[in-house]
N, C-alpha and C positions, 0 to 999 in steps of 0.2 A: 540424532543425526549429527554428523560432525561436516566441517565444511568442507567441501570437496576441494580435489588438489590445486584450484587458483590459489595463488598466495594474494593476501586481503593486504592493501597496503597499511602500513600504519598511521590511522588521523589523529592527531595530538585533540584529546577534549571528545574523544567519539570512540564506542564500543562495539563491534562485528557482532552481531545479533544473526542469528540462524532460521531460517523460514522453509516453508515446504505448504503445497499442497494436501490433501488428507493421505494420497495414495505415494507419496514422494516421489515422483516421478517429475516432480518441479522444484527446484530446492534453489533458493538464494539466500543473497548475507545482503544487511541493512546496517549500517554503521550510525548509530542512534547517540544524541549524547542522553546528559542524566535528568535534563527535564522535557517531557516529553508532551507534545499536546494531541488528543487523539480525537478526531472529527466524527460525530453518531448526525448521519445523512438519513434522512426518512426518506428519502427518494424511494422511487418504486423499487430500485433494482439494490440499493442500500441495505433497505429497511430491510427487505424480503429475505437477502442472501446473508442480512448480518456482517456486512461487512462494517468495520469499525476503522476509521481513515488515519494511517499516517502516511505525510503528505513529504515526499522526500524528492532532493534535488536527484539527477542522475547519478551524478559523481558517488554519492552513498549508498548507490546500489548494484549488486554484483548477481545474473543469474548464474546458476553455478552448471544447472544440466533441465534437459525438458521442453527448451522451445518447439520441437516437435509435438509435443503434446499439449500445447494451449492450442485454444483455440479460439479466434476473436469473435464481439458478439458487439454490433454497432445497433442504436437505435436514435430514434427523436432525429436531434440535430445531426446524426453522426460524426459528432466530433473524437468522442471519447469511445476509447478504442479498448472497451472490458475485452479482458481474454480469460478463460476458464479451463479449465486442466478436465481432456478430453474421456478422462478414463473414470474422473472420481467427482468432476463436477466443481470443483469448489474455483472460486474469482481469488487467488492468492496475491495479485495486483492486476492494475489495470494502468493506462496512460487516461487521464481525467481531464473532460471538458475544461475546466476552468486552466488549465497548465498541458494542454497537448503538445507540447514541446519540451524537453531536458526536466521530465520529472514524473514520477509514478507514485500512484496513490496504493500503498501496501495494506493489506489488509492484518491489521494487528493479531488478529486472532489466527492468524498463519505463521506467529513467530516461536520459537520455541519458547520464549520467557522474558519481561520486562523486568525481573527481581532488582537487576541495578540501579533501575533507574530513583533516583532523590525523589523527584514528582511527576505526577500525572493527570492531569487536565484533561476533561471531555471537555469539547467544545462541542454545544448544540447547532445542526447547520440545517435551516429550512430549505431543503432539496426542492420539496413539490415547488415551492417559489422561488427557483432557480436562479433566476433573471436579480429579482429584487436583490434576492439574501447575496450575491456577489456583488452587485452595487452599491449593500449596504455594508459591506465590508466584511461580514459574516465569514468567510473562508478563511482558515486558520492553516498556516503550513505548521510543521512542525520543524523544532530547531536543527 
């Protein structure tokens, strides 16, 4: 997939990484720099869909074409606003409880390649204990 015709500005220290959905029909750019921390949520809907978190400001995220084809999917608190690509199912980001405001949690596993990056950290995050593991400081953005 190449990035579609938005020109991607240039961020000194950050790399346009390319994303999509399984059926492409959702395709965005994530401007990542070289160490990178990626968040494994056991939550119910994490765990289940395999979604693997990186945890990005607004500003480093571009969708490129598709918002007709997500579709939101609120539960629990309904804070956090998962949207899922109507046609082929997969969660490629969501806007996330803990940051429902200027940031989306992208699912790594919808990028086309992390090969650049220097390092990569999982960070473990206790979802089922929501509450706690964000008061206990557990939620890791990435850089």
């Amino acid at each position: 997939m190449t990035t579609s015709h938005v020109a991607l500005p240039d961020l000194p220290g950050r790399q346009w990484v390319d994303g999509s959905c399984h059926c492409e029909n959702v395709s965005f750019s994530i401007a990542l720099t070289q160490n990178l921390t990626i968040s494994m949520c056991n939550c119910g809907i994490c765990y289940k869909s395999g979604h693997q978190e990186l945890m990005m400001p607004e500003e480093f995220f571009v969708l490129h074409r598709g918002q007709e084809f997500l579709k939101p999917y609120r539960f629990g608190t309904k804070i956090a606003d998962h949207t899922f690509c109507v046609v082929c199912g997969i969660m490629p980001f969501y806007r996330p409880r803990s940051h429902p405001e200027g940031f989306f949690s992208v699912n790594a596993r919808c990028l086309e390649s992390l090969d650049f990056a220097d390092s990569i950290e999982y960070a473990e995050f206790d979802g089922k204990n929501w509450e706690q593991s964000i008061s206990a400081g557990q939620h890791k953005l990435t850089e």
